[in-house]
Backbone as CSV, one residue per row, in Angstrom:
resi,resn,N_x,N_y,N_z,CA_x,CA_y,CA_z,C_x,C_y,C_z
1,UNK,168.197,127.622,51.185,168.084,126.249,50.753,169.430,125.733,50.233
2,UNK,170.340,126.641,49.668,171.608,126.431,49.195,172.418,125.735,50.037
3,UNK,172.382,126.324,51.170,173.023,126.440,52.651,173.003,124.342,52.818
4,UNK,171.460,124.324,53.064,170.915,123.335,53.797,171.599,122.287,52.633
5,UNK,171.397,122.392,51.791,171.972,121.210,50.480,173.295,121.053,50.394
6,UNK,173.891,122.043,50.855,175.453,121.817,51.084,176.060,121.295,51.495
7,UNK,175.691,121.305,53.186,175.547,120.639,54.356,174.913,119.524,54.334
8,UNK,173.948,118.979,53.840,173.461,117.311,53.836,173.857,116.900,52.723
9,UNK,174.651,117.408,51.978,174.833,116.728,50.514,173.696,115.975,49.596
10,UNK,172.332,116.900,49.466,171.163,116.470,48.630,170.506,117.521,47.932
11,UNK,169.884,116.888,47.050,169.289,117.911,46.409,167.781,117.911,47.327
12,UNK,167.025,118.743,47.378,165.785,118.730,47.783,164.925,119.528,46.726
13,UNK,164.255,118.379,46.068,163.458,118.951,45.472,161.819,120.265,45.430
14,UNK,162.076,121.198,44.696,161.151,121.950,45.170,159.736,122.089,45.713
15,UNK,159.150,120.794,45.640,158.025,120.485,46.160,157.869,119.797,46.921
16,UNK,159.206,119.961,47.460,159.280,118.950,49.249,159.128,120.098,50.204
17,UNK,158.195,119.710,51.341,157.222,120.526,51.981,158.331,121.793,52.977
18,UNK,159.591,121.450,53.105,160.702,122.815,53.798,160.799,123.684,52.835
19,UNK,160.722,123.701,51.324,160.446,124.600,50.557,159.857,125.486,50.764
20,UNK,158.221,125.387,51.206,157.776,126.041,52.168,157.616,126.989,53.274
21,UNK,158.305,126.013,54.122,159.244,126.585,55.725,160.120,127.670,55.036
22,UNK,161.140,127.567,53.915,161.913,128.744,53.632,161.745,129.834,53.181
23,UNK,160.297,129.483,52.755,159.918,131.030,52.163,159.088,131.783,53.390
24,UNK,158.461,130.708,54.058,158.061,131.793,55.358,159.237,131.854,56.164
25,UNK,160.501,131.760,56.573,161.482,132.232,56.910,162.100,133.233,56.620
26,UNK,162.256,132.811,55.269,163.024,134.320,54.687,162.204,135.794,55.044
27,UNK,160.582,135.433,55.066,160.095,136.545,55.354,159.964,137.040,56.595
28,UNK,160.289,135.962,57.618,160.226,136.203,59.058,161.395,137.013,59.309
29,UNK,162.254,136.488,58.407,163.312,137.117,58.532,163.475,138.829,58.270
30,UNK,163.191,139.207,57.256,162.770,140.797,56.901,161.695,141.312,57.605
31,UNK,160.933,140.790,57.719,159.993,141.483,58.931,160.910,141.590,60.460
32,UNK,161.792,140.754,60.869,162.480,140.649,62.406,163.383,141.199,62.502
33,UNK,164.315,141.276,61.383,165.735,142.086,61.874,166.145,143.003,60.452
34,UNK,165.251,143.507,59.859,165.523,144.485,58.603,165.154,145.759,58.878
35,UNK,165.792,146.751,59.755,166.003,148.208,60.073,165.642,148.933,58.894
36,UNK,164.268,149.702,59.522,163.664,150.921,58.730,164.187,152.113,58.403
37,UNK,163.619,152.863,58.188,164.562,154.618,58.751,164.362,154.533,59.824
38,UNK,163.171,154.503,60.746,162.917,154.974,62.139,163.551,154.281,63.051
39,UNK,164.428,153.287,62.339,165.711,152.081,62.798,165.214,151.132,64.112
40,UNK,163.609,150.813,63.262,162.832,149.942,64.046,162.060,148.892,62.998
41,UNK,162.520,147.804,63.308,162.317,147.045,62.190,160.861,146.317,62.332
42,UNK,160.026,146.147,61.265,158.240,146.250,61.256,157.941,144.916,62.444
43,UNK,158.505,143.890,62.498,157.529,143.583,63.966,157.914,144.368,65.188
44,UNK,159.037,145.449,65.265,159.236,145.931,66.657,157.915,147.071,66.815
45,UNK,157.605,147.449,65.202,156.541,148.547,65.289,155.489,148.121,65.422
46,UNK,154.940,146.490,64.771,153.931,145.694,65.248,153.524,145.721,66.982
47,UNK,154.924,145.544,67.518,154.902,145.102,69.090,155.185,146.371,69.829
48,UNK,155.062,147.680,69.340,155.444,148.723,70.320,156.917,149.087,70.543
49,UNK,157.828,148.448,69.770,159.228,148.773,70.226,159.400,147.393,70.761
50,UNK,161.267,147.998,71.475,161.814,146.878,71.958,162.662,146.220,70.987
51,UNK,163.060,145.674,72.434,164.131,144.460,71.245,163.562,143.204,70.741
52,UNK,163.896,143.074,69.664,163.625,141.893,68.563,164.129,140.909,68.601
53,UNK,165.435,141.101,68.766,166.508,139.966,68.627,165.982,138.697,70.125
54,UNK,166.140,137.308,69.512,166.179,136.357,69.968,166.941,135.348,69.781
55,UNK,167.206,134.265,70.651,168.409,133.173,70.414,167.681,132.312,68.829
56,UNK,168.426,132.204,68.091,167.845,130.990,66.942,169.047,130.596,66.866
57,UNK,168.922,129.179,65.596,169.377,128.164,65.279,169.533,128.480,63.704
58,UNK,170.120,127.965,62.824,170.371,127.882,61.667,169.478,127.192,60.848
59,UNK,168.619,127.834,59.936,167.340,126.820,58.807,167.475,125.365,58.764
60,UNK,166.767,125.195,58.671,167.016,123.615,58.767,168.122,123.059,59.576
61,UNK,168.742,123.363,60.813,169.548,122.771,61.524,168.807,121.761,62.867
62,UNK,169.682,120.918,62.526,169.406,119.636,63.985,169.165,119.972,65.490
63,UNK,168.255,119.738,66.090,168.289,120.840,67.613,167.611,119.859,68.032
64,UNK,167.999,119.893,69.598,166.941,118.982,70.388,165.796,120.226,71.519
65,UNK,165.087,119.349,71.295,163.643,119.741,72.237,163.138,119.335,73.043
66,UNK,162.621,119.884,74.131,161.765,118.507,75.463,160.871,118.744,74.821
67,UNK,160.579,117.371,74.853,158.920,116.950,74.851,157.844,117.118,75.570
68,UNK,156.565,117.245,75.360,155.599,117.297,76.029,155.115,116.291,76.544
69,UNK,154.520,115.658,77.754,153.883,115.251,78.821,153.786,114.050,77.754
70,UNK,152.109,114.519,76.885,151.483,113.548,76.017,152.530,113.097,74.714
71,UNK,153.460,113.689,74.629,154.580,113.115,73.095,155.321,112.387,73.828
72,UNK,156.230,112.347,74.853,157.015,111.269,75.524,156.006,109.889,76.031
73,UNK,154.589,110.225,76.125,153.963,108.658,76.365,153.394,108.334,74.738
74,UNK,153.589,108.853,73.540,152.774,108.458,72.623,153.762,107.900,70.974
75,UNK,154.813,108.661,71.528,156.104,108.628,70.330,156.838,107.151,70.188
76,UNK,156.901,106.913,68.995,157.821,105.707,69.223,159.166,106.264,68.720
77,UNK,159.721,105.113,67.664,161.039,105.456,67.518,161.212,106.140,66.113
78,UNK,159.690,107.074,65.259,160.003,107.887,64.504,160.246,108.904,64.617
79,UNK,160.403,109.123,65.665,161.036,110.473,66.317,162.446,110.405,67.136
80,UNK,163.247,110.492,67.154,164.614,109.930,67.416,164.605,110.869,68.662
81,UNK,164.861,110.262,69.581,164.664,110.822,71.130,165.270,110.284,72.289
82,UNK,165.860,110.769,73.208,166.380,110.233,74.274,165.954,110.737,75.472
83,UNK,165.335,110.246,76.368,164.697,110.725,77.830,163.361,111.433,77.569
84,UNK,163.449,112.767,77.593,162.201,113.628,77.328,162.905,114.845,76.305
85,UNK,164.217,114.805,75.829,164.950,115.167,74.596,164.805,114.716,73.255
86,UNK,164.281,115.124,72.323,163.580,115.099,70.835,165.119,115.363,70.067
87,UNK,164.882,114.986,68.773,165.772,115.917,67.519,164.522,116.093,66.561
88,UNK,164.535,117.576,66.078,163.687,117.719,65.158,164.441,119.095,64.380
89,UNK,163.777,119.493,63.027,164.749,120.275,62.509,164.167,121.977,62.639
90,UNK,164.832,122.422,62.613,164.272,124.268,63.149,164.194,124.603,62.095
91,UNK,162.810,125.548,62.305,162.570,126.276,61.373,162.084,127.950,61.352
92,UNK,162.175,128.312,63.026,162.363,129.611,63.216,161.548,129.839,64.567
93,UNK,161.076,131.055,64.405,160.194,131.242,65.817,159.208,131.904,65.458
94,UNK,157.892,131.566,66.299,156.618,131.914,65.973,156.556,133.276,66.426
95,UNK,155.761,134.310,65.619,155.340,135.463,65.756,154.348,135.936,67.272
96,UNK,153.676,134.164,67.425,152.200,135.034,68.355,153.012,134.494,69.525
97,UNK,154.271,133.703,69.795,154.818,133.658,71.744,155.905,133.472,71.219
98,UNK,156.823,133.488,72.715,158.425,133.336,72.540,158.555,131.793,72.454
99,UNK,158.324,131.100,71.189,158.634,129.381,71.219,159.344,129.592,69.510
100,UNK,159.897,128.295,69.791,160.783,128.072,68.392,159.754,126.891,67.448
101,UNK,159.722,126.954,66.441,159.128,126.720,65.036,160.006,124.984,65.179
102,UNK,160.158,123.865,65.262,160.663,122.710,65.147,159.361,121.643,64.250
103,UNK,160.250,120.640,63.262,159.371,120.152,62.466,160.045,118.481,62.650
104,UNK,159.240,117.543,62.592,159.568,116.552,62.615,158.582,115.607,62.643
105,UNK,158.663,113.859,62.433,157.566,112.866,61.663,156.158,112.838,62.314
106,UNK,156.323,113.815,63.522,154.809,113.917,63.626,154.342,115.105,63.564
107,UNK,154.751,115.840,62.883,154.358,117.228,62.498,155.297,118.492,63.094
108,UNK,154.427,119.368,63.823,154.940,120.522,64.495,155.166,120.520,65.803
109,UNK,156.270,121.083,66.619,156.078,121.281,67.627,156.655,122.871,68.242
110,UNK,156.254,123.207,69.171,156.591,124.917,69.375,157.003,125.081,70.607
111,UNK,158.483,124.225,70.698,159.161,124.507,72.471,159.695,125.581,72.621
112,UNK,159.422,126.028,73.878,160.043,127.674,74.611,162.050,127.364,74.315
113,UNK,162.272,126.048,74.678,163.700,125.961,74.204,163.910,125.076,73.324
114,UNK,165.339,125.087,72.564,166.297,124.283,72.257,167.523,124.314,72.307
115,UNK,167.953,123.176,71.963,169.419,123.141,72.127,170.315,122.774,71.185
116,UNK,171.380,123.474,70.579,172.332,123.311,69.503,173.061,122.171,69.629
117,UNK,173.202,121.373,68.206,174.253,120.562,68.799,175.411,120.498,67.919
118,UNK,176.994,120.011,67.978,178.267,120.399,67.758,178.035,120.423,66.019
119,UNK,178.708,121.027,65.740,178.782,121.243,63.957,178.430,120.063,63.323
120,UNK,179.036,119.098,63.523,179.043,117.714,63.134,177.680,117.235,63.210
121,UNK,177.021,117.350,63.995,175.479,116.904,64.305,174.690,118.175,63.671
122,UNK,174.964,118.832,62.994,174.021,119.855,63.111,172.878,119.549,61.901
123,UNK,173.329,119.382,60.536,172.729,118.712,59.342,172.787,117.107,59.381
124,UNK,171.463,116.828,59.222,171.299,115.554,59.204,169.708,115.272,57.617
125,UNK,170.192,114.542,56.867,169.343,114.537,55.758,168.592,113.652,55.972
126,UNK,168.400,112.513,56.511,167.397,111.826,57.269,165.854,112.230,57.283
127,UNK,166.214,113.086,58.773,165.580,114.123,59.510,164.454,115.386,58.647
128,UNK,165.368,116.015,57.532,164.644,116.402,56.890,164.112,115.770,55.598
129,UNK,164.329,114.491,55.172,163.565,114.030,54.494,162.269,112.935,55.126
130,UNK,162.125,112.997,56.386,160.932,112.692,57.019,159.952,114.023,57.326
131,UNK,160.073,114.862,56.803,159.209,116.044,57.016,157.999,116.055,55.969
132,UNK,156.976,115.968,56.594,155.740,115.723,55.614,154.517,116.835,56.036
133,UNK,155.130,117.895,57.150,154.368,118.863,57.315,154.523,120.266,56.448
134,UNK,153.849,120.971,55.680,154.003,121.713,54.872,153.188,123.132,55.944
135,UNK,153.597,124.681,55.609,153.544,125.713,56.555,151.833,125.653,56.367
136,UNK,151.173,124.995,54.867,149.536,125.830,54.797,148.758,124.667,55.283
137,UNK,149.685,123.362,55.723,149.186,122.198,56.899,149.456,121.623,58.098
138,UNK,149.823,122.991,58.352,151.009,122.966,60.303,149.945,122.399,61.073
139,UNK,150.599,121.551,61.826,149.534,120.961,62.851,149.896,121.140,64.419
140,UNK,149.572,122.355,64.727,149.161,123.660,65.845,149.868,122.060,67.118
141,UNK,150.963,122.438,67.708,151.236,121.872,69.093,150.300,122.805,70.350
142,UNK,149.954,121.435,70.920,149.386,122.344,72.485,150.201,122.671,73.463
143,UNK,149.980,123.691,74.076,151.087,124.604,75.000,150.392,123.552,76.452
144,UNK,149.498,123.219,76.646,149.572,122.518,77.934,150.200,120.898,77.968
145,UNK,150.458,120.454,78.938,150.639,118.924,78.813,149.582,118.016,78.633
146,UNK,147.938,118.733,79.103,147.186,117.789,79.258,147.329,116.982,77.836
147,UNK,146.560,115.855,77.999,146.152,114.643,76.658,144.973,115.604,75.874
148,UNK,145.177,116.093,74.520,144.357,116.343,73.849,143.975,115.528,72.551
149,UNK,142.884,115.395,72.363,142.520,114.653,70.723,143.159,115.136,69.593
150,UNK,143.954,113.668,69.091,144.646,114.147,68.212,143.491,114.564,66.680
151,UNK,143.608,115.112,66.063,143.234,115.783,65.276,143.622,115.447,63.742
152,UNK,142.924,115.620,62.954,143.282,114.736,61.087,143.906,115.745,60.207
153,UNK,144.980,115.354,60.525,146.694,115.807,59.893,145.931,116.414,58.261
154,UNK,146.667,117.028,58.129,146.908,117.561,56.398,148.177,117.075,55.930
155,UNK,149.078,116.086,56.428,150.706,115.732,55.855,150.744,115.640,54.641
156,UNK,151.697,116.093,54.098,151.943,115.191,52.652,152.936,114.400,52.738
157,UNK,152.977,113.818,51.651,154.026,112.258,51.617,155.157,112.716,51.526
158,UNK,155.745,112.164,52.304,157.356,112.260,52.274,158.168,112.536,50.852
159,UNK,159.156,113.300,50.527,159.214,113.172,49.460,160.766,113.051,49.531
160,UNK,161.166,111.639,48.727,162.792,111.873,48.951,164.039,112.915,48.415
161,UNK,164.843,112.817,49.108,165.996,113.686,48.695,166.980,112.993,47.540
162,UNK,167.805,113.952,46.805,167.969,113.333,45.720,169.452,113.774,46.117
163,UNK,170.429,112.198,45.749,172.523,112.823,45.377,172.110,114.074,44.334
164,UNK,173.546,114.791,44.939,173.845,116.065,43.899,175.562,115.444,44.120
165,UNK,175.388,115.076,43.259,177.221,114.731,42.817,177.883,116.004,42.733
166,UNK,177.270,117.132,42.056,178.322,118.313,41.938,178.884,118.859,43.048
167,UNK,177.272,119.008,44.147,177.915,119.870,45.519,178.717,119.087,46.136
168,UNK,178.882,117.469,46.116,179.794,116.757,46.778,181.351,116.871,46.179
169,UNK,181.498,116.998,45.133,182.413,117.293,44.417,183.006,118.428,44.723
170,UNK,182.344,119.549,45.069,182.595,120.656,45.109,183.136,120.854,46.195
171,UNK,182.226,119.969,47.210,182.330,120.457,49.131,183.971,119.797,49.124
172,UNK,184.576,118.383,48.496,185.334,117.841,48.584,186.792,118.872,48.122
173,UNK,186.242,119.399,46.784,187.527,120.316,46.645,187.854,121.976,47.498
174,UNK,186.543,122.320,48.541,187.293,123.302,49.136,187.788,122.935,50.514
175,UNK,187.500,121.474,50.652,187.909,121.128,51.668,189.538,120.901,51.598
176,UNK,189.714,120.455,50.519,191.198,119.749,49.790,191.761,121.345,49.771
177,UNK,191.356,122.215,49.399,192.207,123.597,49.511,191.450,124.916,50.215
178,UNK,192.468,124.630,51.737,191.748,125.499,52.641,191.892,127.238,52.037
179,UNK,192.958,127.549,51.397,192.821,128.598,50.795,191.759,129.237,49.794
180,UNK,190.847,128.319,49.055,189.850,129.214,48.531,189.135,129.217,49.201
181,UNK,188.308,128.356,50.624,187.413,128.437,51.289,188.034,129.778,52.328
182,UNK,189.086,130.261,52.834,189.745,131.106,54.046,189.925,132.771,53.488
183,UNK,189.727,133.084,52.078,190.258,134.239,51.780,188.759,134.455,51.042
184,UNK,188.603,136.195,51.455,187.637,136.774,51.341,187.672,137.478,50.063
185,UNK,186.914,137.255,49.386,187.016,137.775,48.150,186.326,139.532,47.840
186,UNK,186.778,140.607,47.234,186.361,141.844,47.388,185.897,142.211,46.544
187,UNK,184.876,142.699,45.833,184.004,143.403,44.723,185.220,144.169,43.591
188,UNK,186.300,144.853,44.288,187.444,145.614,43.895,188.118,144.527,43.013
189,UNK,188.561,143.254,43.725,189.359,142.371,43.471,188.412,142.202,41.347
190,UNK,187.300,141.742,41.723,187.001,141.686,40.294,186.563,143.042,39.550
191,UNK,186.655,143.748,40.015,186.770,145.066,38.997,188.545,145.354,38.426
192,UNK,188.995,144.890,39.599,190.618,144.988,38.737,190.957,143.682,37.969
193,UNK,190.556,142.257,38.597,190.677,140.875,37.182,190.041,140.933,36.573
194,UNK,188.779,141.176,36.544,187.442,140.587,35.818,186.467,140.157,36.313
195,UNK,185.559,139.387,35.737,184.682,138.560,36.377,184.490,137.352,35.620
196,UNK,184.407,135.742,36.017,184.792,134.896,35.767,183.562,134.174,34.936
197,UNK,183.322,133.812,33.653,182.255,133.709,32.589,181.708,132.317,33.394
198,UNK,180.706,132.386,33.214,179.863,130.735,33.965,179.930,130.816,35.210
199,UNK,180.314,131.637,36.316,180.512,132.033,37.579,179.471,132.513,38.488
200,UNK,178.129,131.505,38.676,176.832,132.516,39.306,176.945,133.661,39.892
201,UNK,177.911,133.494,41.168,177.958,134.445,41.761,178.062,136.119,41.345
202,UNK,179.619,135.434,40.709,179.847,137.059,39.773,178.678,137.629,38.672
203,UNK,177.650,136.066,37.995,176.661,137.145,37.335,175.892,137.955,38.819
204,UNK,175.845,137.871,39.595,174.868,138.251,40.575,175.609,139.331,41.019
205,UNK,177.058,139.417,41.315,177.213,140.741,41.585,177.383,141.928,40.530
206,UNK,177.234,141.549,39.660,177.183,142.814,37.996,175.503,142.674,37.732
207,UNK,174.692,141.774,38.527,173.000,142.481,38.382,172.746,143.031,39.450
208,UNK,173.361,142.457,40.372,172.612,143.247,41.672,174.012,144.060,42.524
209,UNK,174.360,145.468,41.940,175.825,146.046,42.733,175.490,146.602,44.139
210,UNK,174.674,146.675,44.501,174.572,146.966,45.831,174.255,146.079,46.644
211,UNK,174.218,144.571,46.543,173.776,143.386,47.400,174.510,142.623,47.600
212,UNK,174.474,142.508,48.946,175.134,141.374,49.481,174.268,139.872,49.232
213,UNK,175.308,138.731,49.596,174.707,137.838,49.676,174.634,136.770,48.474
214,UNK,173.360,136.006,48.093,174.065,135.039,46.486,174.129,133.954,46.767
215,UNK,174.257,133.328,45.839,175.280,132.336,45.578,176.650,132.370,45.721
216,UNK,177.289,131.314,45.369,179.107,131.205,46.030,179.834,131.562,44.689
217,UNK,180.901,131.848,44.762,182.052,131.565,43.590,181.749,130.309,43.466
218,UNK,182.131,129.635,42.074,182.514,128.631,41.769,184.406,128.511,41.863
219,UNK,184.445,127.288,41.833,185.592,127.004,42.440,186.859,127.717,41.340
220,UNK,186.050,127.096,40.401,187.245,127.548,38.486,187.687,129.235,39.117
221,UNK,186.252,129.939,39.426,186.378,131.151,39.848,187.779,131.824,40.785
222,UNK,187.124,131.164,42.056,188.388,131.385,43.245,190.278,131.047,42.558
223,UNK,189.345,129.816,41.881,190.951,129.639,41.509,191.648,130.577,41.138
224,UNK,191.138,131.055,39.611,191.680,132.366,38.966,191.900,133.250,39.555
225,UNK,191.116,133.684,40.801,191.095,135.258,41.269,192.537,135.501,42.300
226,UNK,192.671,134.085,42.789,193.776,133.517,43.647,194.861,133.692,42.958
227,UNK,195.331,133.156,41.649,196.436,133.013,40.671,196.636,134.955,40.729
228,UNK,195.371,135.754,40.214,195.410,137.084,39.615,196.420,137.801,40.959
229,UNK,196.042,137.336,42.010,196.016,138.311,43.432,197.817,138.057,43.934
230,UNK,198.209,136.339,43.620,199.401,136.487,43.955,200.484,136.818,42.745
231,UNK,199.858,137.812,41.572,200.651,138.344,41.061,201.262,139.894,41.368
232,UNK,200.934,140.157,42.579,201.089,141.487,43.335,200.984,141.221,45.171
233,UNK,202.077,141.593,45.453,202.568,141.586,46.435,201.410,141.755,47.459
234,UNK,200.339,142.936,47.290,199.333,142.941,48.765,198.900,141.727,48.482
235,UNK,198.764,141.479,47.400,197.632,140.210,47.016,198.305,138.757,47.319
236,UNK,199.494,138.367,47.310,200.122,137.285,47.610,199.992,137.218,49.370
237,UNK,200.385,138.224,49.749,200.001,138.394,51.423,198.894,138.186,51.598
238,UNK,197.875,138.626,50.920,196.090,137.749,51.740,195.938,136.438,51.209
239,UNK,196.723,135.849,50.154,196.251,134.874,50.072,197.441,134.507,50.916
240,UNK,198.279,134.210,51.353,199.231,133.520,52.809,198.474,133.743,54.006
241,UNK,197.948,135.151,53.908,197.256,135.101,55.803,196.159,134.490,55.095
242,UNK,195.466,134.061,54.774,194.054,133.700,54.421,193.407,132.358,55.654
């Protein structure tokens, strides 16, 4: 969710219905590609083996979809669409066929493809603040084209997205200095400076020492660790190649 707020510059409040979508993601996620001992990860043992891995898209990222037969004669223009090409936002891939998880103002839909589009298009806050389908009121797309009866939605109300002045603030200053966004920061690096007080990240790596992942440095952070590193020669060299 960090990710997604970064990228649209909003807050999304926790009882807006992708809240949802992310927690059954995250778990789709550990069930699909989290290697056991038997270095078969639990849906490959669900499915007999095999490979797991499939093409996806990024949580909440912008993707287009063809439409079905009955959605290209029934859609107007709350669905932003061109030809028999949709935008709706991804939200993973379904367990029971090979189709992708897509959410948008008329609920669910579950196309065999999609398609990425350039970085720039990829987050759009719009898009996900027209999402009023929640995962425990998915409204099941039909795999045929025929015309089926539409059926009485469970949606909830739209709920808007809120400015976060900080992450804009924030996104603005690592943009302004490509060096703290380009240099990789090392677990070592703060066992030899420190770790930086008010710094989420760093509380997260002194609770959790064997995990990857987190929250980000804060910027105050990078700064310092940057200043510490070009006081020694290896360390002035990664921050130049950075």
């Amino acid at each position: 969710m960090a990710t997604i707020e970064r990228n649209i510059k909003q807050n999304i409040p926790l009882h807006h219905p992708i809240v949802g979508w992310a927690a059954q993601y995250a778990a789709d996620c550990v069930n699909r590609y989290v290697l056991r001992e038997d270095g078969l990860s639990a849906f490959q043992k669900l499915c007999g083996g095999g490979n797991a891995r499939q093409p996806v898209a990024s949580f909440g990222e912008c993707v287009l979809f063809p439409m079905l037969k009955r959605e290209q004669e029934t859609w107007g223009e709350e669905v932003e669409h061109a030809g028999r090409w949709a935008k709706a936002v991804w939200l993973g891939r379904s367990w029971h066929s090979n189709e992708n998880l897509v959410v948008h103002a008329h609920g669910i839909s579950r196309p065999r493809t999609v398609k990425r589009l350039p970085t720039q298009s990829k987050w759009r806050a719009d898009l996900i603040g027209k999402v009023a389908t929640a995962p425990w009121g998915e409204d099941l797309a039909q795999e045929e084209d025929d015309e089926q009866p539409e059926e009485e939605k469970t949606d909830m109300p739209e709920v808007a997205l809120e400015p976060d002045p900080k992450s804009i603030d924030e996104q603005k200053v690592q943009e302004e200095k490509p060096a703290m966004k380009g240099i990789y920061f090392r677990r070592a690096d703060f066992a030899k400076h420190g770790w930086t007080e008010g710094c989420a990240k760093c509380r997260f790596m002194l609770l959790h020492p064997g995990r990857e992942g987190g929250p980000i440095h804060s910027n105050q952070c990078k700064e310092r660790l940057i200043q510490a590193l070009k006081a020694t020669p290896a360390g002035a060299a990664r921050v130049r190649n950075a």
